[in-house]
C-alpha positions in Angstrom: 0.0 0.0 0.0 1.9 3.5 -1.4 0.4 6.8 0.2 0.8 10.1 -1.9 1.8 13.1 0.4 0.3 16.9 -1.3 2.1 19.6 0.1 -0.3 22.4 -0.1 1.5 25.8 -0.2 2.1 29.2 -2.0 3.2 28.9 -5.2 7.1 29.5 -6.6 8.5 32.6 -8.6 7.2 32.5 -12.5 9.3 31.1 -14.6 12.1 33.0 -16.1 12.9 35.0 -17.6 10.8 38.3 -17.1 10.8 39.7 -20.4 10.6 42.8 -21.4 9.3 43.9 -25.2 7.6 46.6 -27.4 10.1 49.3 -25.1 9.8 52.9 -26.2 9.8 56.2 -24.5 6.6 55.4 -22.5 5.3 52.0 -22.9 6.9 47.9 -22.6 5.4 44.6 -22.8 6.0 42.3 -20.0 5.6 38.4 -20.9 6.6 35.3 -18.1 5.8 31.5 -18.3 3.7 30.2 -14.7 5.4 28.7 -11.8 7.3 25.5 -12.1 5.5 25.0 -8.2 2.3 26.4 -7.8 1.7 25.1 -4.5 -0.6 22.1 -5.4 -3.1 24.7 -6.2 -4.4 26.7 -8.9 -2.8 30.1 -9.9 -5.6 32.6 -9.6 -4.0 35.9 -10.8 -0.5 37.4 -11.0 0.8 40.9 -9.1 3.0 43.2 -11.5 5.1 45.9 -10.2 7.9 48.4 -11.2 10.4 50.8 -9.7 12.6 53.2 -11.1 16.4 52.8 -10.4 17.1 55.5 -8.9 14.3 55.1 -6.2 13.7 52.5 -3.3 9.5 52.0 -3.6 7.8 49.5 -5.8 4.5 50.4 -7.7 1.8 48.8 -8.1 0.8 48.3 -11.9 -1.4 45.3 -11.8 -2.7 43.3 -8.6 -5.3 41.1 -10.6 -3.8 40.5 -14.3 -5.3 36.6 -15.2 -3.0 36.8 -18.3 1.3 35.7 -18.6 1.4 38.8 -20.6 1.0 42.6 -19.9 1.3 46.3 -21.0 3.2 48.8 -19.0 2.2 52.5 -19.8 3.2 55.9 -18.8 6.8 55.6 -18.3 9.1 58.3 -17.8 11.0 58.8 -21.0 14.8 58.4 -20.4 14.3 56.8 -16.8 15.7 53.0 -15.5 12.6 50.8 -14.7 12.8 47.5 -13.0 9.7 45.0 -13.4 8.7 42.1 -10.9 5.8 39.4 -11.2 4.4 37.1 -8.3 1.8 34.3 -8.8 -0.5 33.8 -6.5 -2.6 31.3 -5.4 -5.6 30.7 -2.6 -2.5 30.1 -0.2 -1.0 33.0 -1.2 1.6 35.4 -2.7 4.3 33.5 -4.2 7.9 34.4 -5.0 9.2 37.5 -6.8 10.5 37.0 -10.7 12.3 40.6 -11.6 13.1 42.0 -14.7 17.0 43.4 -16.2 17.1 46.7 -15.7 15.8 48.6 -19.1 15.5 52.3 -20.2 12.5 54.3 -21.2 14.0 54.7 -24.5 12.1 55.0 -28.3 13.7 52.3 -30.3 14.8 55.3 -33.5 16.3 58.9 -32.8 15.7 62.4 -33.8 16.4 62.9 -37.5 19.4 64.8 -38.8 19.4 68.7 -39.8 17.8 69.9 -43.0 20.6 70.6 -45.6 20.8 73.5 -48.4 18.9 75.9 -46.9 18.4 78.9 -49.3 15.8 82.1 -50.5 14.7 81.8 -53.5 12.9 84.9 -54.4 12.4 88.1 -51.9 10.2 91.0 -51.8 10.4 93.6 -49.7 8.1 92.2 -47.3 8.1 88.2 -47.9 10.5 86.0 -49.0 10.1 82.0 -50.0 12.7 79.6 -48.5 13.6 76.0 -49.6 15.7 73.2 -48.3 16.4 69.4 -48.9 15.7 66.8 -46.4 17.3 65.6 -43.9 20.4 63.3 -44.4 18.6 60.6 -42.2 15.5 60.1 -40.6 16.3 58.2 -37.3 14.0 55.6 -38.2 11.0 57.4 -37.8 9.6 58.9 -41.1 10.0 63.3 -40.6 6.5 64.5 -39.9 7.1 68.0 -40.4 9.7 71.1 -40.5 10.1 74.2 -38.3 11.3 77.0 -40.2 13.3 80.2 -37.7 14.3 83.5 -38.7 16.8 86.4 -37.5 17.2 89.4 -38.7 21.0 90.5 -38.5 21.8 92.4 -35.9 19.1 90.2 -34.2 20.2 87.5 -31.3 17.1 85.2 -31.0 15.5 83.3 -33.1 11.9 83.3 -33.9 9.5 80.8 -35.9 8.0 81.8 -39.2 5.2 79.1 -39.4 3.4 77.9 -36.3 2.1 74.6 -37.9 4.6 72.3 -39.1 5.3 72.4 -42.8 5.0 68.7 -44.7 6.6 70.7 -48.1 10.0 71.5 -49.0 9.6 75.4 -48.8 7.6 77.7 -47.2 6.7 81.7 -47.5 7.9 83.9 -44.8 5.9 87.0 -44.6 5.3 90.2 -42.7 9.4 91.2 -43.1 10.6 94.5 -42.8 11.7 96.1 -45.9 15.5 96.8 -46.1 16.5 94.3 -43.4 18.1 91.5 -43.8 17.5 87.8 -42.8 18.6 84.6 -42.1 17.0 81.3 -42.4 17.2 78.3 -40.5 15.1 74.8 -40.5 14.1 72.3 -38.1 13.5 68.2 -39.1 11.0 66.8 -36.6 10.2 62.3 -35.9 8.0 60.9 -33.2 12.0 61.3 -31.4 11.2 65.1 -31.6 13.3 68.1 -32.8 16.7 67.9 -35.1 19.7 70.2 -34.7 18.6 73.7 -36.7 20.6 73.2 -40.1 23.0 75.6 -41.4 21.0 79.0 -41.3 21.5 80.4 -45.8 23.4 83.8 -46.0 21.9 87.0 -45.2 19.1 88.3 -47.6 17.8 91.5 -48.2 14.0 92.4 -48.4 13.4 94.6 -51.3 11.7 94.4 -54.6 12.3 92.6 -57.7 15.1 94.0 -59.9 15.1 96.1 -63.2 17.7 96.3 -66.5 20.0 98.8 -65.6 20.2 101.9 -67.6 22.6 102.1 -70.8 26.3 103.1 -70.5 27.2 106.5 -71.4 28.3 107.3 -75.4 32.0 105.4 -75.5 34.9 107.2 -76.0 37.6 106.0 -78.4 40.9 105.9 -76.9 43.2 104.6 -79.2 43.8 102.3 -81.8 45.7 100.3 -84.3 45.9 98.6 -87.8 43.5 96.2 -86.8 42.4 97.3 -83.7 40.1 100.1 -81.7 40.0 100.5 -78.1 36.7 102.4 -76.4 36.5 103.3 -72.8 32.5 104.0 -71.0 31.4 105.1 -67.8 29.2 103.6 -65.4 25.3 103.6 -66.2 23.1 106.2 -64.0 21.0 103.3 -62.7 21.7 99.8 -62.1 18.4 98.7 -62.0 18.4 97.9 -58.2 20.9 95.6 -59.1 24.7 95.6 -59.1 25.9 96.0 -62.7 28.4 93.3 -63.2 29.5 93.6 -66.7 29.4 94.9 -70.0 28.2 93.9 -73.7 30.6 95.7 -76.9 28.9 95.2 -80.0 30.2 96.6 -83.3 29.8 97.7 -87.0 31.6 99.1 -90.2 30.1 102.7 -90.4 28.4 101.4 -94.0 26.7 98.4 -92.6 23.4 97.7 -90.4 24.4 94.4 -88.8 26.2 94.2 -85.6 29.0 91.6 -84.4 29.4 90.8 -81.0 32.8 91.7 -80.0 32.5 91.0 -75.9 29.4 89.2 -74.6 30.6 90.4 -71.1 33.4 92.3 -70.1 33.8 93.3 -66.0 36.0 96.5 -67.3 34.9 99.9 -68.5 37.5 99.7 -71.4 38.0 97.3 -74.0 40.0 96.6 -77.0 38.5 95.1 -80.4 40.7 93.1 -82.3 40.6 91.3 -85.5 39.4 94.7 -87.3 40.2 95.4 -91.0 43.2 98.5 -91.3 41.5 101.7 -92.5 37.9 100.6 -92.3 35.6 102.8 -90.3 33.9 101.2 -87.5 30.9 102.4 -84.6 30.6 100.6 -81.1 27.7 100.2 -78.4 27.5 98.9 -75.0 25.0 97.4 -72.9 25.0 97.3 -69.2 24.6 93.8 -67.4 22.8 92.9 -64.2 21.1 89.9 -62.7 18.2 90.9 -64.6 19.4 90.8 -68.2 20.7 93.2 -70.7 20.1 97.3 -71.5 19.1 99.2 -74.5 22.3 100.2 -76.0 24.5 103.2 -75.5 24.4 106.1 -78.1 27.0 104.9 -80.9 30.1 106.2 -80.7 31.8 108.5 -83.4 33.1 106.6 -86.7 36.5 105.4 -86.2 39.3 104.2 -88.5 41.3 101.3 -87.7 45.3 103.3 -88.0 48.1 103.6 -85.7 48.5 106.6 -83.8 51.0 107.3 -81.5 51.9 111.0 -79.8 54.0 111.0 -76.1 51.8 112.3 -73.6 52.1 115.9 -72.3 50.5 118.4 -69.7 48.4 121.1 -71.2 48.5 123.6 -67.7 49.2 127.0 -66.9 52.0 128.3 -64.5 48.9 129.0 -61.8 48.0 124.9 -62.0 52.1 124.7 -60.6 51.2 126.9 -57.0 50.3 125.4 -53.7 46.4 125.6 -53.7 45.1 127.0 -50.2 42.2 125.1 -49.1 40.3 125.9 -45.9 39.2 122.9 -43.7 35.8 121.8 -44.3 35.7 123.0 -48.0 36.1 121.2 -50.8 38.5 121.5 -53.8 39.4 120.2 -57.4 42.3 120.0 -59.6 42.2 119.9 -63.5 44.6 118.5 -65.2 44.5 119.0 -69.3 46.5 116.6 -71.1 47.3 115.1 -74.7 48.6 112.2 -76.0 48.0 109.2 -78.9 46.6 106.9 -78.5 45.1 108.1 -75.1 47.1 108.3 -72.0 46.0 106.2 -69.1 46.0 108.3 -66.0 47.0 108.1 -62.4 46.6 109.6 -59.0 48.9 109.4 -56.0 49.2 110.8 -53.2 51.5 109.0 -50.4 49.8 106.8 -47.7 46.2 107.4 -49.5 44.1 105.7 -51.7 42.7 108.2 -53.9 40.3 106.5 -55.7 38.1 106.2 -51.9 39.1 109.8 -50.8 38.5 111.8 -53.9 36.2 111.5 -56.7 38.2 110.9 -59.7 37.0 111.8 -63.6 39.0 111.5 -66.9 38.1 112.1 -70.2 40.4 111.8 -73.5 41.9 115.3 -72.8 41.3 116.2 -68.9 41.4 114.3 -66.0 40.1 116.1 -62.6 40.0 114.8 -58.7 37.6 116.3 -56.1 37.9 116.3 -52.5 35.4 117.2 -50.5 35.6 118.2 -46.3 38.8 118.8 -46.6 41.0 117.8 -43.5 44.9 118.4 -42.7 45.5 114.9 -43.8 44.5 115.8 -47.7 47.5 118.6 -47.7 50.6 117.4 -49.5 51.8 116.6 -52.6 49.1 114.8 -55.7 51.1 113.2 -58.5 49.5 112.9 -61.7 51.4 110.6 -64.5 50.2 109.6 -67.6 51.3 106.5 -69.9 50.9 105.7 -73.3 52.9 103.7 -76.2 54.9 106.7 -76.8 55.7 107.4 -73.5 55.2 109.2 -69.9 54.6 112.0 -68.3 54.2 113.5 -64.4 52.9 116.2 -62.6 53.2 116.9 -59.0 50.5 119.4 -57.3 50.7 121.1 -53.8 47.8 121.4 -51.6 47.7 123.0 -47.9 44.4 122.7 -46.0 44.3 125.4 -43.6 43.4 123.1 -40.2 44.5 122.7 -37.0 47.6 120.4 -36.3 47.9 116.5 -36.0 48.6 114.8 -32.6 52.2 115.7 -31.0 55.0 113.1 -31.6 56.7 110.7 -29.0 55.2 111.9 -26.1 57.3 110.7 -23.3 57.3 111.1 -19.2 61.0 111.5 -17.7 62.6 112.4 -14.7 60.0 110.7 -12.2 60.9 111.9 -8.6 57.8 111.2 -5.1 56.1 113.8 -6.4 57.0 115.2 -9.5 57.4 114.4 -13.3 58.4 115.9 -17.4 56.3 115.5 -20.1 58.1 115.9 -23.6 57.2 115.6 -27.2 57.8 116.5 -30.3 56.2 119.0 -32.8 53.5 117.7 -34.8 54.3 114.9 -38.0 50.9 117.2 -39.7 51.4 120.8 -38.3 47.6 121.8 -40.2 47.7 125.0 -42.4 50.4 126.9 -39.9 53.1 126.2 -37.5 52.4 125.3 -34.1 52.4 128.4 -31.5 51.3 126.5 -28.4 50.4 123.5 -26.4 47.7 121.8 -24.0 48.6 119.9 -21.0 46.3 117.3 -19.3 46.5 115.2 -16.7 44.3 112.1 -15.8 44.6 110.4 -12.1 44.5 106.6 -12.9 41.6 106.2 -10.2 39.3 108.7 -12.7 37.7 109.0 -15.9 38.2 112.6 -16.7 41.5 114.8 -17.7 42.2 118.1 -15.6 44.0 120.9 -17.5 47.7 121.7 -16.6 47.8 124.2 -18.5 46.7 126.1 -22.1 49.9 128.2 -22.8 52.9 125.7 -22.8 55.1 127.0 -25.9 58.0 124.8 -25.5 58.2 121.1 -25.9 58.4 119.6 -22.4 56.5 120.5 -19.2 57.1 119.8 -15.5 54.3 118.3 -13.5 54.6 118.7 -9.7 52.4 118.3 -6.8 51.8 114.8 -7.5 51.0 111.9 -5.0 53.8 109.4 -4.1 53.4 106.0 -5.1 50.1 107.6 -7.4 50.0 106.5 -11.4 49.1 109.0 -13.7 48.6 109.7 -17.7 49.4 112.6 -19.5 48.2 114.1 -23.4 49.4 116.9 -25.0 47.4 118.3 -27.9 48.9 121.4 -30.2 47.1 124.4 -31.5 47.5 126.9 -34.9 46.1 129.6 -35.6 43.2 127.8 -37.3 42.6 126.2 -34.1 43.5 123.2 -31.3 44.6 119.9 -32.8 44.4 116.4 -32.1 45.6 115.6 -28.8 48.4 112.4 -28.0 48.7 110.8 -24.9 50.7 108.2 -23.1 49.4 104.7 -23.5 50.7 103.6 -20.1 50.3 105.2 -16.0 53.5 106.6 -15.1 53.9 105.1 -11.1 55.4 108.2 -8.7 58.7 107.2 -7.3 61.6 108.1 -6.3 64.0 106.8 -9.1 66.1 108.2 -12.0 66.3 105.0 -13.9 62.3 104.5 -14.9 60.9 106.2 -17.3 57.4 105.9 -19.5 57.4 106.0 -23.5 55.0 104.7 -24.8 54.6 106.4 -27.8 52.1 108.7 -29.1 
């Protein structure tokens, strides 16, 4: 006779593993197998819980789930969860089965940044941007763009469309007309936002573009036995956009059809070649912008093809060769007649100054001229004109004073440093203005203050003594000249000069 022995008890852990599915930013499925042991009775339901990582307290998820399978919601995106399932039975609660540790994490990431960012046509209040998409998608297909703008002296950026946009491009309107703005886009996935892209360079709201006017009639400068070369000016209007070339056509003075001699040329000057020798020919121009092509200039005179060659001379008076007085402020011009064959090329200089920025220079075929207007001590000196042709050169040189006050004192220096005393010394001014220096202006700044006290306002000689000081105090020192057309620029040491009582030291720090 066998007797059977039923332990009746609660049950043992689920069987193993706990596994966790399905993860994503806020939701896993858990899935176990039942207890090896249930405790020789039925398993009635199972208890799920989780805990976060970082904390000590388990949650209560599910205290009656019938199923070996479950869904666990509103997790914490980026947080570590821990998961644990007991069976339990009428005895009981059984044993805990617990999950790996796992992360809150979306199984794709945020796409990468929109590439080739760019406007493509701008008004003066609105322009339309476009862009290609994203190198990659991080496994979630991009469910819209965010498109930012900043004007250019601007710091933040700010959103142009408040939906997302599903197209390549979008309109950005309500701009101010004559700033300028950037562009930036924004890829978004269920992951969320990208990295902005690139922003595009700087536009400018304004209006559409026009042709640009024509170039002035061209002037013929010079030519050869097969060759003519013209020279134009700038036209009046650009159409709103830079000009950035030129069109030569030509003809012989008996026919009606044009030849295209330059289709675009950046220069106002060019040379046609391939002409016959002693035909008469007549050139046009046409200005070039973004926009297309102008109406033509005026044709020029008829013009044979011939050599021509005369060394290039100056054409002025004995007046021209005087020092022209100029008063500050004012402006002033110097003509400069000239001849020559073919026509000279011309040339300003002046030393130290480019006068193509400063002055406003205009040559013709016989004159060339440079205007200078406010007139400061730093346009005085000497204006060199040369001219240069195939048969030689020519210079002229042109004095100009501008009757202004003097330029900042030289090599300012602070010597003979004693507890409570000190020399200032400089030297006359490189630019004395439109007369010689007749006195000086001595300041003095304490290093613990912003403003300069006055020494004195008659110093005539070229160093002053300072005393009165306080020991161990640091002080700076400028000297500024005066003429009789007034006081100058002043100079003044770069570096505190310390009060002590030594021989040796000594501040120079230049003007």
């Amino acid at each position: 006779m066998s007797i059977t022995c039923k332990v009746l008890d609660r049950p043992g852990p689920p069987a193993g593993p706990l596994e966790v599915s399905g993860l994503s930013a806020e939701k896993c499925t858990l899935s176990w197998a039942p207890p090896h042991e249930t405790g020789g009775a039925e398993i009635i339901r199972y208890i799920i819980e989780k805990c976060e990582t970082s904390r000590v307290a388990w949650t209560l998820v599910y205290a009656d789930m019938m199923a070996t399978t479950c869904k666990i919601t509103k997790l914490l995106k980026g947080n570590e969860y821990l998961f644990r399932v007991k069976a339990v039975n009428k005895y009981g609660e059984g044993e805990n089965l617990e999950s790996e540790p796992v992360k809150a994490m979306d199984p794709f990431t945020i796409p990468s940044p929109p590439t080739d960012v760019e406007v493509t046509s701008a008004t003066s209040d609105a322009m339309t941007i476009s862009w290609k998409r994203p190198g990659t998608d991080g496994g979630s297909r991009i469910s819209g763009y965010v498109i930012e703008k900043r004007e250019k002296q601007g710091v933040r950026w700010t959103r142009v469309n408040k939906k997302p946009v599903y197209d390549l491009r979008v309109k950005a309107s309500c701009l101010h007309e004559g700033f300028e703005y950037e562009f930036r886009v924004v890829a978004e996935n269920a992951a969320g936002l990208s990295e902005p892209s690139l922003p595009c360079p700087l536009t400018l709201a304004e209006d559409p573009k026009f042709l640009p006017s024509p170039p002035t009639k061209p002037t013929i400068i010079d030519s050869s036995r097969s060759s003519i070369t013209l020279t134009w000016s700038k036209p009046l209007f650009d159409g709103g956009a830079a000009v950035t070339g030129y069109k030569v056509d030509f003809r012989r003075s008996t026919d009606e059809d044009w030849t295209v001699a330059a289709n675009k040329t950046d220069k106002t000057e060019f040379t046609v070649t391939g002409l016959t020798s002693g035909t008469e020919y007549v050139f046009v121009v046409r200005s070039i912008n973004k926009v297309g092509l102008s109406e033509p200039s005026p044709e020029t005179d008829p013009q044979a093809a011939m050599e021509r060659e005369e060394e290039p001379r100056f054409d002025i008076a004995t007046e021209m060769r005087k020092t022209l007085l100029v008063k500050d402020g004012s402006s002033f011009t110097l003509s400069v007649p000239f001849t020559g064959k073919p026509v000279p090329t011309v040339t300003w200089d002046k030393a130290d100054v480019d006068l193509r920025i400063r002055g406003m220079i205009c040559t013709s075929s016989s004159l060339t001229s440079i205007t200078v207007e406010g007139a400061t001590r730093d346009d005085s000196g000497k204006y060199i004109v040369q001219l240069q042709n195939a048969a030689g050169s020519a210079s002229l040189m042109l004095n100009v004073r501008v009757l202004d006050s003097p330029g900042p004192p030289a090599h300012v220096a602070v010597k003979d440093v004693t507890k409570n005393s000190a020399t200032v010394s400089w030297d006359i001014p490189e630019n004395e203005g439109g007369a010689s220096v007749k006195n000086y202006f001595i300041d003095i700044r304490d290093i613990r203050r912003q403003g300069w006290t006055r020494l004195t306002d008659k110093c005539r000689r070229l160093s002053y003594k300072v005393s009165d000081l306080e020991e161990g105090g640091i002080y700076f020192f400028r000297v500024t000249a005066e003429n009789e057309y007034g006081v100058g620029v002043p100079a003044e040491t770069r570096e505190g000069t310390k009060m002590a009582d030594t021989t040796d030291w000594e501040t120079n720090p230049g003007v």
